[in-house]
TIVEX-724975 format. One record per atom (N, C-alpha, C): x, y, z; atom name; residue number from 1. Coordinates in nm, 2 decimals, decimal comma, m for minus. Example, Ala and Ser with C-alpha at 12.3 -4.5 7.8 and 13.67 -1.06 7.14 Angstrom:
BEGIN
<east->1,32 north->m0,57 up->0,78 site->N pos->1>
<east->1,23 north->m0,45 up->0,78 site->CA pos->1>
<east->1,32 north->m0,33 up->0,78 site->C pos->1>
<east->1,28 north->m0,22 up->0,71 site->N pos->2>
<east->1,37 north->m0,11 up->0,71 site->CA pos->2>
<east->1,29 north->0,00 up->0,79 site->C pos->2>
END
This chain:
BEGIN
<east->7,31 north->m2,49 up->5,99 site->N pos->1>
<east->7,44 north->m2,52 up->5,95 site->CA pos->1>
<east->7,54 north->m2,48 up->6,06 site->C pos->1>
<east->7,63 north->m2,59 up->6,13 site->N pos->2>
<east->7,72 north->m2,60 up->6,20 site->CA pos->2>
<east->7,87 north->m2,49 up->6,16 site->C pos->2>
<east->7,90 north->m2,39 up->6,22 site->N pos->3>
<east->8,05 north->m2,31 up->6,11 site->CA pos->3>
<east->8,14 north->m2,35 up->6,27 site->C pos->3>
<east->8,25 north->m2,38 up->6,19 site->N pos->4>
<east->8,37 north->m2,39 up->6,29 site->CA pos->4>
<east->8,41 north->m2,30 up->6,37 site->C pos->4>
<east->8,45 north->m2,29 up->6,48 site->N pos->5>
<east->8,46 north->m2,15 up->6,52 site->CA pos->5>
<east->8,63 north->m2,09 up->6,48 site->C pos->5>
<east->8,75 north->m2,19 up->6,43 site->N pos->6>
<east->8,84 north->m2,14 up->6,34 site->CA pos->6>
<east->8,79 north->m2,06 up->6,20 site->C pos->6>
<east->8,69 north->m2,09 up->6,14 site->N pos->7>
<east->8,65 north->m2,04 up->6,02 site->CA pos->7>
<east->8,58 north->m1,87 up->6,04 site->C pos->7>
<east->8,57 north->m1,84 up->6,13 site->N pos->8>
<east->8,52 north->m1,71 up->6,23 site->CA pos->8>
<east->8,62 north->m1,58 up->6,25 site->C pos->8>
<east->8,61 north->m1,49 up->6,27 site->N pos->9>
<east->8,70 north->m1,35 up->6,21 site->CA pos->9>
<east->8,63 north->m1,27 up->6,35 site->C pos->9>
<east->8,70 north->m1,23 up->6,39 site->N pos->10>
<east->8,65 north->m1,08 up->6,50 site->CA pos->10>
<east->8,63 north->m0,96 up->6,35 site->C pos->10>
<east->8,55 north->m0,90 up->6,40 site->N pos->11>
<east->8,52 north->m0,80 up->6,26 site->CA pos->11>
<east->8,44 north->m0,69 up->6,34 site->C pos->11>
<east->8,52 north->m0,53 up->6,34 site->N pos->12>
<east->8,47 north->m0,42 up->6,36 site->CA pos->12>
<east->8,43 north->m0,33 up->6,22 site->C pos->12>
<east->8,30 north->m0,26 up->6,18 site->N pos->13>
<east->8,29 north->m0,16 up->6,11 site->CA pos->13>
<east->8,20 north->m0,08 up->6,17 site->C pos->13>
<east->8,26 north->0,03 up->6,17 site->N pos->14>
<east->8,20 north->0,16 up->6,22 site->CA pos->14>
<east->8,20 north->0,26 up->6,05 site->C pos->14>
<east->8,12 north->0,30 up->6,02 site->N pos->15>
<east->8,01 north->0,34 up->5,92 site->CA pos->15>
<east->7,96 north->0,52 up->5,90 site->C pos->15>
<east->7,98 north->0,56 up->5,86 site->N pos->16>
<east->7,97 north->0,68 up->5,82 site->CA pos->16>
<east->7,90 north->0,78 up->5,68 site->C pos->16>
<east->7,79 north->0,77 up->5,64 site->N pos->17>
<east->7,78 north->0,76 up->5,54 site->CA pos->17>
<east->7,84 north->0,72 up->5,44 site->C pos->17>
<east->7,89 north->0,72 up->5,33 site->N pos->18>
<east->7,95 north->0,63 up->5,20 site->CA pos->18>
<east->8,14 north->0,61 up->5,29 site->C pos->18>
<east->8,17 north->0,62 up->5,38 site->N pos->19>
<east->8,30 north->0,58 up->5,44 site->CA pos->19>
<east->8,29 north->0,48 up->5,51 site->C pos->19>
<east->8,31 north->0,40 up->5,58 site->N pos->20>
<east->8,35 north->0,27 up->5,65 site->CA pos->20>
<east->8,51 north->0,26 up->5,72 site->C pos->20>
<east->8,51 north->0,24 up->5,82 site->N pos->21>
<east->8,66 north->0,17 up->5,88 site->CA pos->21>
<east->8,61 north->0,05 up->5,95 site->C pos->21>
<east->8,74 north->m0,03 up->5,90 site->N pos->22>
<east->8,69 north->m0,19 up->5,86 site->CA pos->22>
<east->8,84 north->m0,26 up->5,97 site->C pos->22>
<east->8,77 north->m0,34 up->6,07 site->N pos->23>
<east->8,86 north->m0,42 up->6,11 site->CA pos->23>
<east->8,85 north->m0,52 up->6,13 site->C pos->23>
<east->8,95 north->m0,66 up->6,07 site->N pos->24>
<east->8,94 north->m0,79 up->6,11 site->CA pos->24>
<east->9,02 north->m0,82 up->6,20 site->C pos->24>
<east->9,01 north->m0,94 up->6,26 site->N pos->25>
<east->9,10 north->m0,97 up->6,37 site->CA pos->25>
<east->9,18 north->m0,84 up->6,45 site->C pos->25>
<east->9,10 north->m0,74 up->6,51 site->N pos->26>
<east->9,19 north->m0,61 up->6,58 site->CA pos->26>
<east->9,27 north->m0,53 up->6,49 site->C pos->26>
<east->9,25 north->m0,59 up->6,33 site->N pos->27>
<east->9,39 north->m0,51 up->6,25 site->CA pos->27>
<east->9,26 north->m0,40 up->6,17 site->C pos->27>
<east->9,32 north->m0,31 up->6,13 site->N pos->28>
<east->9,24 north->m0,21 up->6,03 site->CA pos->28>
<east->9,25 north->m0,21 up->5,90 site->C pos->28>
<east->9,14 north->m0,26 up->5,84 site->N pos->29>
<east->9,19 north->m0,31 up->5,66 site->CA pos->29>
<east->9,21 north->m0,17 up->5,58 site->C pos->29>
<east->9,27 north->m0,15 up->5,52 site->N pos->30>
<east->9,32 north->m0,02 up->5,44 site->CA pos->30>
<east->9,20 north->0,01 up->5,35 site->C pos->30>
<east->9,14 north->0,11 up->5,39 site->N pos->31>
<east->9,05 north->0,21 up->5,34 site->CA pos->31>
<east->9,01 north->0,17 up->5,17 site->C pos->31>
<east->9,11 north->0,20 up->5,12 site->N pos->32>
<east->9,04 north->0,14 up->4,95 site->CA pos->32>
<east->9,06 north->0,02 up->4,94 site->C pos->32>
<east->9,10 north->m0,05 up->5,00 site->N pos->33>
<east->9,08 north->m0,24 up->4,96 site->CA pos->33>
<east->8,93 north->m0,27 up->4,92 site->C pos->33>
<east->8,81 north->m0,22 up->5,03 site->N pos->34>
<east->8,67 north->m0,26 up->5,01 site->CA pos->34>
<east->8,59 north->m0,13 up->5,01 site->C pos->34>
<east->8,53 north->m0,13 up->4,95 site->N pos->35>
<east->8,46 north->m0,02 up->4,92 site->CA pos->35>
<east->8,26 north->m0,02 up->5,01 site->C pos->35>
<east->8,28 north->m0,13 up->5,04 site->N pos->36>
<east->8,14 north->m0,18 up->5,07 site->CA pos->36>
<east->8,13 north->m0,34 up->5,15 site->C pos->36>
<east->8,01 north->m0,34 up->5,18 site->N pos->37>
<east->8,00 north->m0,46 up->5,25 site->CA pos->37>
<east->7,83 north->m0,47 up->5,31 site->C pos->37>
<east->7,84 north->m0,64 up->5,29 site->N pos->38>
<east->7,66 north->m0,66 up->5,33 site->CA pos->38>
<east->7,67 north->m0,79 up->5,47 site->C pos->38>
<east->7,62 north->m0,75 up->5,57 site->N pos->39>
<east->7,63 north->m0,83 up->5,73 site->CA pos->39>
<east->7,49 north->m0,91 up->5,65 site->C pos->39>
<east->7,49 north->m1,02 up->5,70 site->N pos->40>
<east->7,35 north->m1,14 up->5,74 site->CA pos->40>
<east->7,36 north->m1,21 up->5,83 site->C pos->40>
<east->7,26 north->m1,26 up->5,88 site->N pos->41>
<east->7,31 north->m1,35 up->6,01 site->CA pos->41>
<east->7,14 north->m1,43 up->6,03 site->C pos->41>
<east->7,16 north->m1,54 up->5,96 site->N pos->42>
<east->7,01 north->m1,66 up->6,03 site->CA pos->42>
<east->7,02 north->m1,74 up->6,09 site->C pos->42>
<east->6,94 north->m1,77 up->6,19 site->N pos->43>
<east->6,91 north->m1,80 up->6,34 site->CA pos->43>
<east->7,00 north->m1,94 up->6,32 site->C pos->43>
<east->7,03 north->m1,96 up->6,40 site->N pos->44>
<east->7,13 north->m2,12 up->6,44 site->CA pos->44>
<east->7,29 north->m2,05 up->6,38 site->C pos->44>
<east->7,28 north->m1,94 up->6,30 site->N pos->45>
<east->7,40 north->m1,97 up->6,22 site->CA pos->45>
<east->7,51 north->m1,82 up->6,27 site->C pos->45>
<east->7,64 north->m1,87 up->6,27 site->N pos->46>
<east->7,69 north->m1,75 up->6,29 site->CA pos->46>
<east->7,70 north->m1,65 up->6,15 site->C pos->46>
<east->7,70 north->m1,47 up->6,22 site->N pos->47>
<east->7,69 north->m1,37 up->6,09 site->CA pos->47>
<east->7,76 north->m1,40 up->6,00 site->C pos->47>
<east->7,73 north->m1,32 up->5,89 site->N pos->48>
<east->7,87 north->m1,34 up->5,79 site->CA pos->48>
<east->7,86 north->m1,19 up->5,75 site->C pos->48>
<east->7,95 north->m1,17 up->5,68 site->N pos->49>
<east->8,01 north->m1,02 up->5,65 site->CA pos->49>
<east->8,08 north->m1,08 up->5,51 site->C pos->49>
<east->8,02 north->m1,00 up->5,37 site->N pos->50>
<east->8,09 north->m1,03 up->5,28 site->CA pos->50>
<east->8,12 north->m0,90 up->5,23 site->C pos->50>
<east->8,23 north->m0,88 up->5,15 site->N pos->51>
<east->8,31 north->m0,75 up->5,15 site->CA pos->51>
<east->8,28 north->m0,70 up->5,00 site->C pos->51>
<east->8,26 north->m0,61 up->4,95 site->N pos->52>
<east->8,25 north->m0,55 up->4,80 site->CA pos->52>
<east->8,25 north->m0,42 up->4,78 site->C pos->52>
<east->8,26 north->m0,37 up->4,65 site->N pos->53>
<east->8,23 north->m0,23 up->4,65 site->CA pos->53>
<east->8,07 north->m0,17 up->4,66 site->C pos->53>
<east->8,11 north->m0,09 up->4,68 site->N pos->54>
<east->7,94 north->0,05 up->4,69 site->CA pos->54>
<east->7,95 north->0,06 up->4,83 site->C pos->54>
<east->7,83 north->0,17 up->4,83 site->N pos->55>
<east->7,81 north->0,31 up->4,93 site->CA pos->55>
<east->7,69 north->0,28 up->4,98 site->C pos->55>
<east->7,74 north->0,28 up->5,18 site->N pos->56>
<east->7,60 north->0,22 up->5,27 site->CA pos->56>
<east->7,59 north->0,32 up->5,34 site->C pos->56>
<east->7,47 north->0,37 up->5,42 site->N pos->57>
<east->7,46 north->0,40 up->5,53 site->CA pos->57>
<east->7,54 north->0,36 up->5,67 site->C pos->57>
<east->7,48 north->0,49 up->5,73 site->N pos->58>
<east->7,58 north->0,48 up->5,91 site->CA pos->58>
<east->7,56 north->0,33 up->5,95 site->C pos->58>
<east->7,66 north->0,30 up->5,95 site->N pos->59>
<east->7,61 north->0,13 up->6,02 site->CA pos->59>
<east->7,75 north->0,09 up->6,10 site->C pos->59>
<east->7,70 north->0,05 up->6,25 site->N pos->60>
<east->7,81 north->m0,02 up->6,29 site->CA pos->60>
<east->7,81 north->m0,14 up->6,36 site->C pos->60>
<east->7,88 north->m0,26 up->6,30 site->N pos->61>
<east->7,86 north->m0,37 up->6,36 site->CA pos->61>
<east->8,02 north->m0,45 up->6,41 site->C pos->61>
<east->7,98 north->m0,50 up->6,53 site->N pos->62>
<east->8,10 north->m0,58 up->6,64 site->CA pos->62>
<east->8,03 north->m0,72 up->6,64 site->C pos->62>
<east->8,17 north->m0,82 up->6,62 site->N pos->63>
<east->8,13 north->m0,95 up->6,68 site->CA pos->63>
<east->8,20 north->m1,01 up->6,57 site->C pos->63>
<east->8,16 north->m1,15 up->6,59 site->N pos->64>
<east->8,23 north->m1,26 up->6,49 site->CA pos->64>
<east->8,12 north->m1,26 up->6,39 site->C pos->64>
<east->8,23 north->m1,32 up->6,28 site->N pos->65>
<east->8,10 north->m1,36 up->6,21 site->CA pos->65>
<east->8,20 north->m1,41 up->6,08 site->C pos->65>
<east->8,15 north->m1,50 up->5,96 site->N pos->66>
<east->8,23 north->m1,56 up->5,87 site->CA pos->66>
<east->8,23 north->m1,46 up->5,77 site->C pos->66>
<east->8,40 north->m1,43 up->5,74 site->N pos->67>
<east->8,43 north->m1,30 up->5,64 site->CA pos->67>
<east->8,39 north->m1,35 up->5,45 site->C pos->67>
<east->8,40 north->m1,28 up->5,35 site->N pos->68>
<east->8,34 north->m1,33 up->5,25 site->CA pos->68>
<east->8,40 north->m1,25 up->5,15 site->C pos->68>
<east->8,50 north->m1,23 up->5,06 site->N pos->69>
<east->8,54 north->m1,13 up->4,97 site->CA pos->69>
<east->8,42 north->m1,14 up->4,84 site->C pos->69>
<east->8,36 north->m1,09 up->4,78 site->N pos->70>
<east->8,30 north->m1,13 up->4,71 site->CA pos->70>
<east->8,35 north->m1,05 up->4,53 site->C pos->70>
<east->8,33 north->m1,17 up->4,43 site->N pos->71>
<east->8,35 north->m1,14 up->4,32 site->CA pos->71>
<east->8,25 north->m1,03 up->4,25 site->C pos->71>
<east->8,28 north->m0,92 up->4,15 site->N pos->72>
<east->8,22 north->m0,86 up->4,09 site->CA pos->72>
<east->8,22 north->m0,92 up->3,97 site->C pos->72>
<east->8,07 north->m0,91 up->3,93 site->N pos->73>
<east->8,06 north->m1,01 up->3,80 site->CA pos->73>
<east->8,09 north->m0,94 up->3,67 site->C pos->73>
<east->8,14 north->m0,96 up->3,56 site->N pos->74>
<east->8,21 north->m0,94 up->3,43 site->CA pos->74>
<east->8,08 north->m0,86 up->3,34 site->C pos->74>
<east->8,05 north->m0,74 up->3,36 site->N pos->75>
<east->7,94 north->m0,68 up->3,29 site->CA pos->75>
<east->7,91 north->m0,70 up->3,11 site->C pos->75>
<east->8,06 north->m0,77 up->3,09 site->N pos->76>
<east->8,09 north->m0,79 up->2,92 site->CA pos->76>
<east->7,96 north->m0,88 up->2,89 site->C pos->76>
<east->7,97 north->m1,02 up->2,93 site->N pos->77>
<east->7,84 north->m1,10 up->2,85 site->CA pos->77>
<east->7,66 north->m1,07 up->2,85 site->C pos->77>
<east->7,69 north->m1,01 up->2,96 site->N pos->78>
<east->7,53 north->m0,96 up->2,94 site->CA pos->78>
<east->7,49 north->m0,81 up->2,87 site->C pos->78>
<east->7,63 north->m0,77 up->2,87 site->N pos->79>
<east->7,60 north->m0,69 up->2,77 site->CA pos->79>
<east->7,64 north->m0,73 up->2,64 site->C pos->79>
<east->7,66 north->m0,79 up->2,61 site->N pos->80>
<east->7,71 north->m0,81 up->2,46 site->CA pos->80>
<east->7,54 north->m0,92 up->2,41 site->C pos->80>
<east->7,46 north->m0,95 up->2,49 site->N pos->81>
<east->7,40 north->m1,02 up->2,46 site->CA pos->81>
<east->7,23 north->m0,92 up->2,44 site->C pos->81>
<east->7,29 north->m0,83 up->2,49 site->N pos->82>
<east->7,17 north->m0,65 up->2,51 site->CA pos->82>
<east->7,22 north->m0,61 up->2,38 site->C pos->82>
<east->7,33 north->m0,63 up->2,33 site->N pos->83>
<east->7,34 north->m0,55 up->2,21 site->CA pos->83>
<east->7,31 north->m0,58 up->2,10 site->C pos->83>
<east->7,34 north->m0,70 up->2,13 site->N pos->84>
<east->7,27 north->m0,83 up->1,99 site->CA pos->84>
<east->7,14 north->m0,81 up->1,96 site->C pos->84>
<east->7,09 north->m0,78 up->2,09 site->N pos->85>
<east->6,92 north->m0,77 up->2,03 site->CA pos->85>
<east->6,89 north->m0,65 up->2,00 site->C pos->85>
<east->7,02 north->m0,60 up->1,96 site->N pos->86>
<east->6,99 north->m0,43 up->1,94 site->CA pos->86>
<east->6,95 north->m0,43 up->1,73 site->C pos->86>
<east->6,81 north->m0,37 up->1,71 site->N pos->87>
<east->6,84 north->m0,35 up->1,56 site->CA pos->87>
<east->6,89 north->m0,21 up->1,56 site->C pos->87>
<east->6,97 north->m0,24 up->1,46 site->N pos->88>
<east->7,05 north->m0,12 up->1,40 site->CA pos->88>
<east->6,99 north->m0,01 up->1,34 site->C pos->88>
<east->6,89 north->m0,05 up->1,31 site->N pos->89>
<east->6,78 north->0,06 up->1,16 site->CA pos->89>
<east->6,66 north->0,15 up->1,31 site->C pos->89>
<east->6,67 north->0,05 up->1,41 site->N pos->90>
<east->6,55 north->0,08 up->1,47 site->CA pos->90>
<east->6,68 north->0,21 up->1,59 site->C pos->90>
<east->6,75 north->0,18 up->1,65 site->N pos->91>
<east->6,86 north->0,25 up->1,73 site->CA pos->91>
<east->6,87 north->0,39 up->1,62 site->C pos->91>
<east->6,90 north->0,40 up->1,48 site->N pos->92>
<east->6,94 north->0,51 up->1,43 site->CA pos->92>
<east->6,82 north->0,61 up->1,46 site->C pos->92>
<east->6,68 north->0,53 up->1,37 site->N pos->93>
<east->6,60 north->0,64 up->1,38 site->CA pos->93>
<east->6,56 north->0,66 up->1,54 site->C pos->93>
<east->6,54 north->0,59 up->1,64 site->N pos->94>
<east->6,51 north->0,66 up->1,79 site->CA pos->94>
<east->6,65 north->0,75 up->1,78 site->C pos->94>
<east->6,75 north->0,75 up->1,79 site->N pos->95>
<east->6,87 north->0,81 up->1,81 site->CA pos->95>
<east->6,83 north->0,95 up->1,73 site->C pos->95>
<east->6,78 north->0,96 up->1,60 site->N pos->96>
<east->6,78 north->1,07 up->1,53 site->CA pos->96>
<east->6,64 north->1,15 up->1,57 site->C pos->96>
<east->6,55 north->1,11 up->1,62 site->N pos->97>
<east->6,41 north->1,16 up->1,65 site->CA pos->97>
<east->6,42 north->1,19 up->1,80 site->C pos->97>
<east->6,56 north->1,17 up->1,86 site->N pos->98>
<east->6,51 north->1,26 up->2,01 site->CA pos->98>
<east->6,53 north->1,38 up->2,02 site->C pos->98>
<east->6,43 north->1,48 up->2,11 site->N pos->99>
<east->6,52 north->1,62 up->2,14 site->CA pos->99>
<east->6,58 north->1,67 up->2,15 site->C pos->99>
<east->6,71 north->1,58 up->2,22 site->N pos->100>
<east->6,82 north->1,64 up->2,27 site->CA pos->100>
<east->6,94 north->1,61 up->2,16 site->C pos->100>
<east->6,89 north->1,56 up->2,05 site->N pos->101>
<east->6,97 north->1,53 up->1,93 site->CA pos->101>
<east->7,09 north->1,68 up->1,94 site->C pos->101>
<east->7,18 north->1,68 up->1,91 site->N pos->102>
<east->7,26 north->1,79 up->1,88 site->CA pos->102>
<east->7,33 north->1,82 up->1,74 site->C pos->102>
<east->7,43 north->1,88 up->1,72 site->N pos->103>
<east->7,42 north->1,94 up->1,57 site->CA pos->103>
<east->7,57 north->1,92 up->1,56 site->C pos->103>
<east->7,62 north->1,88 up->1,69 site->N pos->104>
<east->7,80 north->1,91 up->1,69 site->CA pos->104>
<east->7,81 north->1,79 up->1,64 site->C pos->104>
<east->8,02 north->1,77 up->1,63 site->N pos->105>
<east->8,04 north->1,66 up->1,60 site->CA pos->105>
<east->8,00 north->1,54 up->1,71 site->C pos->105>
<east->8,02 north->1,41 up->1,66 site->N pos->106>
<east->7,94 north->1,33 up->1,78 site->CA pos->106>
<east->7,83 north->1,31 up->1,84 site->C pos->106>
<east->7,75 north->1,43 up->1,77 site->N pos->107>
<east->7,60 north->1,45 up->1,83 site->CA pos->107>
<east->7,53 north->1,31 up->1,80 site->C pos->107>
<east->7,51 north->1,22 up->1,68 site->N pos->108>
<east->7,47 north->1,14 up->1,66 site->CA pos->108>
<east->7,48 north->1,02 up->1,75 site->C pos->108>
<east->7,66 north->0,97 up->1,78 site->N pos->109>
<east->7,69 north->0,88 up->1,87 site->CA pos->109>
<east->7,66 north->0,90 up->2,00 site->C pos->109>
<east->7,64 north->1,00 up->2,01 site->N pos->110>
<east->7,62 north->1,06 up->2,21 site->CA pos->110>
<east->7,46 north->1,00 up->2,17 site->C pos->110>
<east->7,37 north->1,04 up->2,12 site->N pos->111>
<east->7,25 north->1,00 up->2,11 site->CA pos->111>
<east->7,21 north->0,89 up->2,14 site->C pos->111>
<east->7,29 north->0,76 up->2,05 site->N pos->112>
<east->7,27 north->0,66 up->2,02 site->CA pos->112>
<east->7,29 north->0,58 up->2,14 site->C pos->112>
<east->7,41 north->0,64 up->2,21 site->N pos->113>
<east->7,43 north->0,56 up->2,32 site->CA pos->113>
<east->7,37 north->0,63 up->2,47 site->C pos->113>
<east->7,33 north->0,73 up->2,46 site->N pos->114>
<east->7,18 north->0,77 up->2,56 site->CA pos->114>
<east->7,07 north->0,69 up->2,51 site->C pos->114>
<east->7,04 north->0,64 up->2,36 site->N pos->115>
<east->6,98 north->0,57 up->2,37 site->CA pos->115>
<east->6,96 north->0,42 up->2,47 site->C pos->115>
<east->7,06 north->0,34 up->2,43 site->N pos->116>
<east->7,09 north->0,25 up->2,46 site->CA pos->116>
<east->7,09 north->0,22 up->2,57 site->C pos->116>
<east->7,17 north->0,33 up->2,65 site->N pos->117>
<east->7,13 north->0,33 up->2,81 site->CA pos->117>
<east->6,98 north->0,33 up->2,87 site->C pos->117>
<east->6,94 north->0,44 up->2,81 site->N pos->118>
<east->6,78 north->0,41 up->2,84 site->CA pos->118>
<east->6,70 north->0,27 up->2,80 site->C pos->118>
<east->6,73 north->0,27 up->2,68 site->N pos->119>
<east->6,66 north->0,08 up->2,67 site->CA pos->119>
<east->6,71 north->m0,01 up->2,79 site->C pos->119>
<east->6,85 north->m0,01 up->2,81 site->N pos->120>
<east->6,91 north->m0,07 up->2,90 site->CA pos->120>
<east->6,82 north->m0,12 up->3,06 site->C pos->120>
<east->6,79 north->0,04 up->3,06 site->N pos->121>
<east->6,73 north->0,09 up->3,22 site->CA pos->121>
<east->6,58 north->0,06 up->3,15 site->C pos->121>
<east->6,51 north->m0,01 up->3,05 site->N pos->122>
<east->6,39 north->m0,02 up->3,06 site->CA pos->122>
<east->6,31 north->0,13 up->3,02 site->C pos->122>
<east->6,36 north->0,23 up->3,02 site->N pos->123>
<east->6,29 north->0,36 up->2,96 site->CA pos->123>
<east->6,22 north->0,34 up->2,84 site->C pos->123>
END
């Protein structure tokens, strides 16, 4: 795939454990705008750099390459579609038969939703 060379960004990041300083065209993007970022680059094509949140390793990369903001996806429908298949009779009693059950107020809801997390993660 042919990329324009107008469609192309000069792009410095120099990388520091979970910190980054991030420059496009010579300018310095302000520290909390992006939190994260993933470089690619396949043969014929120039790199790309798309920009997102989360925490990388030391990494520092120079050169052009086509910039990318990327969207974070809406956690609401796939979760609302995990909860659906949630039974209610089956959530109470795992919620009520774990160890770490407690006796205070809320103890039951804190449970339920350690539960749910764990199903979530496959536990």
């Amino acid at each position: 795939m042919d990329h324009v060379e107008e469609n192309l960004h000069s792009v410095r990041i120099t990388a520091r454990g979970p910190k980054a300083a991030i420059e496009l065209n010579g300018q310095r993007v302000d520290p909390g705008a992006f939190k994260g970022y993933a470089i690619g680059h396949h043969e014929g094509e120039s790199p790309q750099v798309v920009l997102y949140p989360g925490d990388y390793a030391e990494t520092v990369f120079e050169g052009l390459a086509r910039v990318c903001v990327a969207d974070i996806p809406d956690p609401g429908p796939p979760a609302a579609v995990f909860l659906e298949a949630i039974d209610a009779g089956e959530l109470e009693r795992a919620a009520l038969a774990r160890p770490d059950l407690g006796t205070g107020p809320r103890s039951l809801t804190e449970a339920m939703l350690t539960q749910l997390q764990e199903w979530a993660r496959g536990l």
